[in-house]
N, C-alpha and C positions, 0 to 999 in steps of 0.2 A: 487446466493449468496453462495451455498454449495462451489463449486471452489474457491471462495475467503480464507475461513474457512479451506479448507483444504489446501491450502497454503500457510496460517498461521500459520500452527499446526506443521510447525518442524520450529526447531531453526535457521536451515543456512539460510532455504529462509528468517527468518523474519529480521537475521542477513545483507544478501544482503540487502532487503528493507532501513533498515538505511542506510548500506554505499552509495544506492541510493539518499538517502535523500540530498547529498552537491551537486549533480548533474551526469550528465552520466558519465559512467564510463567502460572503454572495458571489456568484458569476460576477456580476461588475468589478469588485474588490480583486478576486481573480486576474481577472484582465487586464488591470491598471498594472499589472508586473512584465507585463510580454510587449510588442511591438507588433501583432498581428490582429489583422481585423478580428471584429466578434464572430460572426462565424466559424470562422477557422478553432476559434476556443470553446465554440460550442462544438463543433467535431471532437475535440480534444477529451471534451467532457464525457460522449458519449461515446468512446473508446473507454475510457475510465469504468463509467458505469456497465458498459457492457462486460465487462470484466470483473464486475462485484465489487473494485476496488474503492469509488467513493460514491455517497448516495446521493441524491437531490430529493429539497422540500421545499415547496413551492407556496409562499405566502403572497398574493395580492399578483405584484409584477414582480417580485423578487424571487431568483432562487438561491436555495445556500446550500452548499456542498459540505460536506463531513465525509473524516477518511474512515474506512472500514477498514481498521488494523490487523483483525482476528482473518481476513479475507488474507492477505499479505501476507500475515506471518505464517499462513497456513501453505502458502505457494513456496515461500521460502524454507522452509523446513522440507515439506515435499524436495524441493531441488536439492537438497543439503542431502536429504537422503539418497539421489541415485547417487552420489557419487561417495557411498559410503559412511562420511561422517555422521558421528555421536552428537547428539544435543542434549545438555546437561540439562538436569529438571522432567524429562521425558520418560516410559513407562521403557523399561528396557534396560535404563542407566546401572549401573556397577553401585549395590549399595555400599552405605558407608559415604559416599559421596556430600558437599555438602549440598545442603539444598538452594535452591534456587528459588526466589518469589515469583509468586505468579505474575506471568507478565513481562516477566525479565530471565528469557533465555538466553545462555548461547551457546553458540557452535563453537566446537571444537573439530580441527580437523584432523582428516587420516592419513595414515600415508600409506 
């Protein structure tokens, strides 16, 4: 989980993350968002991946990044957990409750 955490803790990567979020997207396309040479985005990336959170496919001279949500939501929920808090929809939950779709939790916090 530390790798997740620290490829969260600067802004471009978590910056990428979102642009990931409408779908894949090439390194180039990527890059046209930032002010930093390509290198430095290729570091960027490979923080990312080393961390599970987006993958790379590599057709011809292209490569195109896709987020790995299920990797994320899994770091996020882990952290939600040490500090206590309930996640609706999760095995544990208070029945009765209403349900949750898959794919759309959230946290509730504790006091």
């Amino acid at each position: 989980m530390n790798g997740v955490f620290k490829a969260l803790s600067d802004p471009t990567r978590r910056r990428v993350l979102q642009l990931l979020r409408d779908g894949p997207m090439s390194a180039g396309d990527l890059a046209d968002h930032f002010v930093v040479g390509k290198s430095t985005m290729s570091a960027h990336f490979a923080v990312l991946q080393a961390a599970d959170l987006i993958a790379a496919e590599k057709s011809g001279r292209v490569v195109m990044y896709r987020l790995k949500l299920s990797v994320l939501e899994d770091a996020l929920l882990g952290f939600a957990g040490t500090f206590g808090w309930s996640v609706k929809g999760e095995p544990g939950r208070a029945p009765g409750r209403g349900r949750v779709p898959p794919g759309r939790r959230t946290i509730k916090g504790g006091t």
